[in-house]
FIKOL-882943 format. One record per residue (C-alpha): residue number from 1; residue in three letters; x, y, z. Coordinates in nm, 4 decimals. Example, Ala and Ser with C-alpha at 12.3 -4.5 7.8 and 13.67 -1.06 7.14 Angstrom:
(r 1,'ala',(1.2300,-0.4500,0.7800))
(r 2,'ser',(1.3670,-0.1060,0.7140))
//
This chain:
(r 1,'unk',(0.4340,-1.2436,-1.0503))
(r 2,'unk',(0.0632,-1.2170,-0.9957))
(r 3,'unk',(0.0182,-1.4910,-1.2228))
(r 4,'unk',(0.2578,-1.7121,-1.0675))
(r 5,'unk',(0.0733,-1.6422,-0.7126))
(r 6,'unk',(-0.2862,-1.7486,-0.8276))
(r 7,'unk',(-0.0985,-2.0838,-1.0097))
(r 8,'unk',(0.0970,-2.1830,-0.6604))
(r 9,'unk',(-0.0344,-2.5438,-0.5021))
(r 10,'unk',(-0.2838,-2.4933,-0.2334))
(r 11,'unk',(-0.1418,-2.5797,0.1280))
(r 12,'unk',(-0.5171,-2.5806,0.2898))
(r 13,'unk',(-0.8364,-2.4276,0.1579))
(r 14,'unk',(-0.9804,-2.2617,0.4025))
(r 15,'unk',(-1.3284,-2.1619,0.2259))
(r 16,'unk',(-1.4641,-2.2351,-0.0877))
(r 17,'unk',(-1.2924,-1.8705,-0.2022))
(r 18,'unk',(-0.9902,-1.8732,0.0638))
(r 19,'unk',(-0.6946,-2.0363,0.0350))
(r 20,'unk',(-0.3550,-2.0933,0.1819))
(r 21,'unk',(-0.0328,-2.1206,-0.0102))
(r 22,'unk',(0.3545,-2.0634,0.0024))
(r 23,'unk',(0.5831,-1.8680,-0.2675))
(r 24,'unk',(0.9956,-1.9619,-0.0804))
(r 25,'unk',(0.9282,-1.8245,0.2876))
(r 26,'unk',(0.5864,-1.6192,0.2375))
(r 27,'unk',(0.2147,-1.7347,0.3358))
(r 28,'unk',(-0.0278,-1.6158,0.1036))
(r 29,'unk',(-0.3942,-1.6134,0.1207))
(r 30,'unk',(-0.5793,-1.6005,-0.1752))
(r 31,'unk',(-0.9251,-1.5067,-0.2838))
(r 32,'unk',(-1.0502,-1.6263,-0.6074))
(r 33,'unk',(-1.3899,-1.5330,-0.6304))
(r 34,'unk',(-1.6560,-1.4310,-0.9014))
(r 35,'unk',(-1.6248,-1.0423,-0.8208))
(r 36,'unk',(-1.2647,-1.0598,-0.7187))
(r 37,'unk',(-0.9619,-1.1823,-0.7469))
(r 38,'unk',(-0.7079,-1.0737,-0.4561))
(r 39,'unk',(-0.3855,-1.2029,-0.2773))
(r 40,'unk',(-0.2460,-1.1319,0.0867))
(r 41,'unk',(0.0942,-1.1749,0.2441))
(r 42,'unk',(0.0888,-1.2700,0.5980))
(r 43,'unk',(0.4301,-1.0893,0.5803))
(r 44,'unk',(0.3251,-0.7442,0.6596))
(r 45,'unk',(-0.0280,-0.7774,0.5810))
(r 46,'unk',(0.0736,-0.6824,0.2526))
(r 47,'unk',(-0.1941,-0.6895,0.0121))
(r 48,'unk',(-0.0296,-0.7946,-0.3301))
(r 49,'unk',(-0.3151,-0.7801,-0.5981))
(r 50,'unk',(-0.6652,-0.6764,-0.6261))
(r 51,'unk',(-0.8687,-0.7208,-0.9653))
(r 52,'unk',(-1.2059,-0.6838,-0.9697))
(r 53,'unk',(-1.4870,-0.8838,-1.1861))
(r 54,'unk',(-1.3915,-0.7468,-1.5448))
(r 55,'unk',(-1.1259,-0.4907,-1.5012))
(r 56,'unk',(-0.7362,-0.5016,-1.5390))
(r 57,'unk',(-0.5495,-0.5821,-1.2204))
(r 58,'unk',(-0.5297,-0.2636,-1.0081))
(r 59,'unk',(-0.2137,-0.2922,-0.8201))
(r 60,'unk',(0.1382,-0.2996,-0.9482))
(r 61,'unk',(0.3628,-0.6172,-0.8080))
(r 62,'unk',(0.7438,-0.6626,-0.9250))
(r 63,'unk',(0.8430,-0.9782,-1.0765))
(r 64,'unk',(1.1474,-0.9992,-0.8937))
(r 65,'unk',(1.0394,-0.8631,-0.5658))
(r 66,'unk',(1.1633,-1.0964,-0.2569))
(r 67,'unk',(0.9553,-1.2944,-0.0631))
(r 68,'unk',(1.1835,-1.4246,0.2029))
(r 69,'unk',(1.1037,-1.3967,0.5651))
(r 70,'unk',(1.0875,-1.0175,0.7237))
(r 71,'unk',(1.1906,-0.8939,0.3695))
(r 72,'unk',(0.9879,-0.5436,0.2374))
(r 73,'unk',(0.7857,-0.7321,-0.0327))
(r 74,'unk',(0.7730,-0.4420,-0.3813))
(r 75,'unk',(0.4743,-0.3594,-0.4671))
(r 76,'unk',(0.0917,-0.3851,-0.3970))
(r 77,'unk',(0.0302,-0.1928,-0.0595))
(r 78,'unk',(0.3014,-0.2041,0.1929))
(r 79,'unk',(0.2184,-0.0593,0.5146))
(r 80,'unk',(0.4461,0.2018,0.6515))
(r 81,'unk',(0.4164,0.1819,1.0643))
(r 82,'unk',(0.4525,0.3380,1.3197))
(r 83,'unk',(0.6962,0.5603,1.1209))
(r 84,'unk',(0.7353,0.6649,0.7675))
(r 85,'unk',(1.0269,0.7505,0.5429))
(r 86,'unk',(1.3626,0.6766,0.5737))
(r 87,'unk',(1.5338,0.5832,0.9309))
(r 88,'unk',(1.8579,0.4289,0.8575))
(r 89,'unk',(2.0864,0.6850,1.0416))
(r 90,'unk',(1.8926,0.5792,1.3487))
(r 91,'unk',(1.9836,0.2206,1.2341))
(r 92,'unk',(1.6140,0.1616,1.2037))
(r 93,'unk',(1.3882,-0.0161,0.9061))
(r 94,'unk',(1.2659,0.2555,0.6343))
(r 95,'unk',(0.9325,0.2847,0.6654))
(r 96,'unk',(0.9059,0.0981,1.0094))
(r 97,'unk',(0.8860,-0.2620,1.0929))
(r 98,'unk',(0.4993,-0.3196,1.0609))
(r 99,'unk',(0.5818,-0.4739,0.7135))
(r 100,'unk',(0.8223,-0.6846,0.7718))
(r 101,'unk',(0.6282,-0.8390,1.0622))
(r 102,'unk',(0.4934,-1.1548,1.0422))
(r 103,'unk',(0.0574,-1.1178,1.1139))
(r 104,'unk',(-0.2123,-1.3107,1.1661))
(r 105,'unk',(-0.5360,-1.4072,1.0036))
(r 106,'unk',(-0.7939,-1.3114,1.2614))
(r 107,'unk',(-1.0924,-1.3335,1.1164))
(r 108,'unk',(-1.2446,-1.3693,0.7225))
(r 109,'unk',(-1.6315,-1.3978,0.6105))
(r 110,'unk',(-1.7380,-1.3992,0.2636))
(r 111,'unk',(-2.0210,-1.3012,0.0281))
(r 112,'unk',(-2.2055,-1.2591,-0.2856))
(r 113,'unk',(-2.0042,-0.9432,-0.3565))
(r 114,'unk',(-1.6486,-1.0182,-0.2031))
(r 115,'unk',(-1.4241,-1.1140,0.0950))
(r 116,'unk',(-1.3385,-0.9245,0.3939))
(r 117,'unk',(-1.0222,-1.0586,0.6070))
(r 118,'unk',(-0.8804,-0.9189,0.9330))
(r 119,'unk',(-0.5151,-0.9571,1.0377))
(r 120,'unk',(-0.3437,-0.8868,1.3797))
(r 121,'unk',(-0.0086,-0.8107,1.4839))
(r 122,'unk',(0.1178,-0.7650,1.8408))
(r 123,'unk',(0.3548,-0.5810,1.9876))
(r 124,'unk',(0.6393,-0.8425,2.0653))
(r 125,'unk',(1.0125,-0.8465,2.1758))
(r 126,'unk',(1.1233,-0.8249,1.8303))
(r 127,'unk',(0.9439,-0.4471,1.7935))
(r 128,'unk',(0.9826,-0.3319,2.1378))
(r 129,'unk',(1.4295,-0.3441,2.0346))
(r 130,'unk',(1.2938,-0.0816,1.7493))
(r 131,'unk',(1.0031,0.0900,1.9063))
(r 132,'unk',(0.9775,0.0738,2.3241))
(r 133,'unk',(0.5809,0.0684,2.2770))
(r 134,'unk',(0.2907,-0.1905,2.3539))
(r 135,'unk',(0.0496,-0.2085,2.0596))
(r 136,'unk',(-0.2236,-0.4170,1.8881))
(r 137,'unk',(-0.2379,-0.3531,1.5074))
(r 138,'unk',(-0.5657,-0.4244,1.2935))
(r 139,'unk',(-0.5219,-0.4466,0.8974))
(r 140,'unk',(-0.8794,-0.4890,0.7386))
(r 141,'unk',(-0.9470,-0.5460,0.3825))
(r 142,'unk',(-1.2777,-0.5655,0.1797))
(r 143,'unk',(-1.2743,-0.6637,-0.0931))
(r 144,'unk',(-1.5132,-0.6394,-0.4098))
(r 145,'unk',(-1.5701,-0.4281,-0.6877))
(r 146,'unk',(-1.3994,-0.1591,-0.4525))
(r 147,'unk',(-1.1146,-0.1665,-0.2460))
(r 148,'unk',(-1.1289,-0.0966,0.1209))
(r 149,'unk',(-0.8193,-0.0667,0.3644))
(r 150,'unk',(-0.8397,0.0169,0.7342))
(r 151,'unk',(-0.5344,0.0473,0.9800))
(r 152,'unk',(-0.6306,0.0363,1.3459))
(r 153,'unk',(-0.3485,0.1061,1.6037))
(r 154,'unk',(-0.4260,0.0436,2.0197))
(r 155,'unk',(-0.2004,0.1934,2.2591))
(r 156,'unk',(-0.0527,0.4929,2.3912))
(r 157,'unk',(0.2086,0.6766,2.1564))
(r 158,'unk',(0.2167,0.9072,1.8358))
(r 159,'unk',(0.2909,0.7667,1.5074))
(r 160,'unk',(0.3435,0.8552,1.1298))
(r 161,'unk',(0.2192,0.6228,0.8864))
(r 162,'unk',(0.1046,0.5559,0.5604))
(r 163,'unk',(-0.0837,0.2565,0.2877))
(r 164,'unk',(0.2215,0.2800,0.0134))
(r 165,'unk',(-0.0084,0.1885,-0.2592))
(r 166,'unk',(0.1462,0.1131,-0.5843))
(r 167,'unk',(-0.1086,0.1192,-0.8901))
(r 168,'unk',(-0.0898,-0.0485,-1.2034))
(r 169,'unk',(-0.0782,0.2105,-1.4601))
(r 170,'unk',(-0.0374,0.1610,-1.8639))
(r 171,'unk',(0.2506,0.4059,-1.8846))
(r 172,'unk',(0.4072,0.6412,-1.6280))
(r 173,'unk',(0.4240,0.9156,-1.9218))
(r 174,'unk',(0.0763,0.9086,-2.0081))
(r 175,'unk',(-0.0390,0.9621,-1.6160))
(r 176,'unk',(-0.1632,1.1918,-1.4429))
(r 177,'unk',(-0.2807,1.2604,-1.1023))
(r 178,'unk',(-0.5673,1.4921,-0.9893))
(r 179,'unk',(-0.6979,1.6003,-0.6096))
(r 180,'unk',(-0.3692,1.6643,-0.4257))
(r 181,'unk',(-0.4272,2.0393,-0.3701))
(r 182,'unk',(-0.1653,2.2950,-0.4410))
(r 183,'unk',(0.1075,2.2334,-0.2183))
(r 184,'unk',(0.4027,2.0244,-0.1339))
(r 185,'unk',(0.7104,1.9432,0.0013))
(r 186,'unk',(0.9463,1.7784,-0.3033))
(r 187,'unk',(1.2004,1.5122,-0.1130))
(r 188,'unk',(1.3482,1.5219,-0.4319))
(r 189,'unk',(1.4587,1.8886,-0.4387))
(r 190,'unk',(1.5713,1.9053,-0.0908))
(r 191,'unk',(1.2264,1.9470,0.1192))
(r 192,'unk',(1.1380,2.2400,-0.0128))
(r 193,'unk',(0.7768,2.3767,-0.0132))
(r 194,'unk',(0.6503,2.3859,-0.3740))
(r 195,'unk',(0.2838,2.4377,-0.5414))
(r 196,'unk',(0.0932,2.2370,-0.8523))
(r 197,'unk',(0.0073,2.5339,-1.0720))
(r 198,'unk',(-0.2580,2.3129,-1.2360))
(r 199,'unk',(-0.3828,2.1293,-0.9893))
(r 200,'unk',(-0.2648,1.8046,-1.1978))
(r 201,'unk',(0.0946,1.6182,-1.1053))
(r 202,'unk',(0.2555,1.4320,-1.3584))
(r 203,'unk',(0.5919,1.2209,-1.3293))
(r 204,'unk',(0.8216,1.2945,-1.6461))
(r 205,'unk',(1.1656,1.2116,-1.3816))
(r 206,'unk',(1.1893,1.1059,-1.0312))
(r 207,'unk',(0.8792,1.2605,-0.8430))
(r 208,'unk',(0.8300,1.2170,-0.4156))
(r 209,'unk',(0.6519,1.5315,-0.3003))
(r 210,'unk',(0.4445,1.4922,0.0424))
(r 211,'unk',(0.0722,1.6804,-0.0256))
(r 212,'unk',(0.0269,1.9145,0.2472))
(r 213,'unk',(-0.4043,1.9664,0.1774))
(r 214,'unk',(-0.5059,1.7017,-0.0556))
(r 215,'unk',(-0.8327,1.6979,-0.1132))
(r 216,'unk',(-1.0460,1.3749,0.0313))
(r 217,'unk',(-1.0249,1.2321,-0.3517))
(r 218,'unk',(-0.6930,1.1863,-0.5512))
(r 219,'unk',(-0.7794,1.0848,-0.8633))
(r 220,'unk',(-0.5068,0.8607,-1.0746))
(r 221,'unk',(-0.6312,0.9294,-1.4895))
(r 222,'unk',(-0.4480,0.6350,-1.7059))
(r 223,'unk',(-0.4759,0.7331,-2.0198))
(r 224,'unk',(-0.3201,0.3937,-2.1818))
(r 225,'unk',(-0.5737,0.1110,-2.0018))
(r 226,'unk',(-0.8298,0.4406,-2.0612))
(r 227,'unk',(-0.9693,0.4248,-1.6964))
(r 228,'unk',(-0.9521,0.6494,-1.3949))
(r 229,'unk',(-0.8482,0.4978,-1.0447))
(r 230,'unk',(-1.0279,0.6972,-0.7630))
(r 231,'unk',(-0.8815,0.6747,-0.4000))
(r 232,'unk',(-1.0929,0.7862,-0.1525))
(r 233,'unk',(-0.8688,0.8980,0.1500))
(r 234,'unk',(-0.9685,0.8520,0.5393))
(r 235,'unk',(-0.8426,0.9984,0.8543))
(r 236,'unk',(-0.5113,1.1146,0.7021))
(r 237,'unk',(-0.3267,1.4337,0.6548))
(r 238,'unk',(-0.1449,1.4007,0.3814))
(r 239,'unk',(-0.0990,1.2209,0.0236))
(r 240,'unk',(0.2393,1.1030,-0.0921))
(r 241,'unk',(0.2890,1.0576,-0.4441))
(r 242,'unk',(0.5627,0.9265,-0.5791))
(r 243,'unk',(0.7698,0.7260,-0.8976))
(r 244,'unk',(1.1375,0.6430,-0.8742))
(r 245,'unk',(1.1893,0.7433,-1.2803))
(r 246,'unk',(1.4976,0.5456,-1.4730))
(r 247,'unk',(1.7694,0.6434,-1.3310))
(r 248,'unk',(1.6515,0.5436,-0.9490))
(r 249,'unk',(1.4563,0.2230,-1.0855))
(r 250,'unk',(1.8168,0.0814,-1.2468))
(r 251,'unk',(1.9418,0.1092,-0.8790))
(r 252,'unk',(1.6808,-0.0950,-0.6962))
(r 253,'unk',(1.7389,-0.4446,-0.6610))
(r 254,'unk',(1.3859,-0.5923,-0.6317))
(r 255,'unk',(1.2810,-0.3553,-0.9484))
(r 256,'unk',(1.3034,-0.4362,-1.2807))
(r 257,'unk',(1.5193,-0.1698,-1.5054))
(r 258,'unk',(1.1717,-0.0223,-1.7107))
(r 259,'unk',(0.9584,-0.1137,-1.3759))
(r 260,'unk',(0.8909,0.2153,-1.3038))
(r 261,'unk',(0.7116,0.2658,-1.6321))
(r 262,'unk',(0.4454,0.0668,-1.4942))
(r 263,'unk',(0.3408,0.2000,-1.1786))
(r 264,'unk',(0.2640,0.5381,-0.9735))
(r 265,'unk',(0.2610,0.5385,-0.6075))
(r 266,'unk',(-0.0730,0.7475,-0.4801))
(r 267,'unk',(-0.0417,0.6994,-0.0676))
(r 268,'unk',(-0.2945,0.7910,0.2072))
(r 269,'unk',(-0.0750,0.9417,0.4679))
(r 270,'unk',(-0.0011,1.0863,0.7833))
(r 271,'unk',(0.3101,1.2348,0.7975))
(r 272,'unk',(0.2978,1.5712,0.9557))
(r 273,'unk',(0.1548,1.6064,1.2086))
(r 274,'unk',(0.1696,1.2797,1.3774))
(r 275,'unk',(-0.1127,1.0639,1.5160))
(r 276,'unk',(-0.1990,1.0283,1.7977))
(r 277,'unk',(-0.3504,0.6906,1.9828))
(r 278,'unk',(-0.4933,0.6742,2.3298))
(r 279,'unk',(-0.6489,0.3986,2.5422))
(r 280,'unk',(-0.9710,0.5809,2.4586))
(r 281,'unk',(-0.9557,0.6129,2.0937))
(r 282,'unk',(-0.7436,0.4342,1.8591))
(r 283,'unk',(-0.6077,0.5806,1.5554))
(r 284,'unk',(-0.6893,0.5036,1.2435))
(r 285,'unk',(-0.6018,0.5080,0.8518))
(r 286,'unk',(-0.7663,0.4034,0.5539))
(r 287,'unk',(-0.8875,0.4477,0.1783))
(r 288,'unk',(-1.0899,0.3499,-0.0421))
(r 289,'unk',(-0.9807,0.2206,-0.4083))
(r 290,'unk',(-1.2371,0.1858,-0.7468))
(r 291,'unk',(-1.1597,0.1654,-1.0989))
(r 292,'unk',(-1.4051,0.3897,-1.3563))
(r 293,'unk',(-1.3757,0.3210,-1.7100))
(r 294,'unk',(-1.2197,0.5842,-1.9449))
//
């Protein structure tokens, strides 16, 4: 799918790195630049690849994910606003509406090293029927030889969030995950609290535990590409990991049968307690993604 979105027409370049194009209802901007190589929906801010200069991509994107208007595109780093988890008893999107919101390129500048773009979204009627709030959401991204995400959220009101990141991994059985302290709560095994005797998660089945005192630096060892993925976390309070394993995987529409083979989720979260954004000081989440060889 990646592929496919770096060969799609241009619609309007908008630097000599930034472009515009369409895949059925989604706008895209692309970079293609010496150090980088990136792609952004406009559809949730969603950012759908990043491969720096010389590495193997670093985010996982389904091949038969949907890209139709105010769909939850799979893959690549959704972001889950102003709530996370599911909400469907309350008749409410999963993982709130800030991703299936339509945003808007604010404001882009480039370098020698990369490209850093801004995007926008409002508060509008459309979220005030799911949310009764007044907001203005920043999405930042720069781009390079790292990876940097910042969410920026002005209003009044208390939120849960998180950046769903789904990394491209060589083999879900050969992966393991470091930094996430000792203790968790496994939505797999009913919420309860359990603890990582080792320090070290690995995913041999279904696996979505919420990471009560993660440490700043999860650490993602792929043992197949032989490279470590280091996310740096910022201004969260928890890390979510989580794979779907077979059995879930066959059940999901937009993934393919043996997707989850190829992917582990590592996400920079706030889940409990909530944040908190004032008039005086927004609130904010963010990480920080790089790729160290073997």
């Amino acid at each position: 799918m990646i592929n496919k979105i770096f060969a799609l027409p241009v619609v309007e370049q908008l630097t000599p790195v930034l472009s515009h194009r369409k895949i059925d209802d989604a706008d895209i901007i692309v970079v293609d630049h010496p150090r980088v190589k990136a792609s952004v929906a406009l559809n949730g801010a969603h950012l759908l690849s990043w491969k720096p200069e010389g590495e193997a991509e670093g985010l996982w994107l389904s091949d038969i994910t949907s890209f139709k208007k105010g769909a939850a595109i799979r893959g690549g780093i959704p972001i889950c606003w102003p709530w996370f988890g599911p909400a469907a008893e309350q008749g409410l999107p999963a993982h709130g509406f800030a991703r299936n919101q339509q945003w808007t390129l604010k404001a882009h500048n480039e370098d020698d090293n990369g490209a850093v773009l801004t995007f926008e979204l409002h508060s509008n009627d459309e979220t005030r029927k799911l949310w009764p709030h007044d907001f203005t959401l920043y999405a930042r991204f720069k781009l390079g030889k790292t990876c940097e995400i910042e969410l920026e959220a002005h209003g009044e009101f208390e939120t849960s969030s998180a950046l769903h990141t789904y990394f491209n991994v060589g083999d879900i059985g050969a992966v393991k995950v470091s930094g996430l302290g000792d203790t968790f709560i496994d939505k797999v095994d009913n919420a309860k609290e359990g603890k990582l005797s080792d320090g070290v998660q690995t995913f041999p089945d279904r696996t979505d535990r919420v990471y009560l005192h993660p440490e700043a630096c999860s650490v993602i060892h792929d043992a197949n590409l032989n490279r470590r993925i280091e996310v740096i976390h910022h201004h969260n309070s928890n890390v979510v990991g989580w794979n779907p394993g077979p059995a879930l995987s066959v059940s999901m529409g937009d993934v393919p049968d043996d997707g989850y083979k190829t992917f582990v989720c590592v996400e920079t979260a706030c889940v409990s307690p909530l944040q908190k954004a004032s008039a005086e000081k927004p609130s904010r989440l963010a990480q920080t993604i790089s790729i160290v060889k073997g």
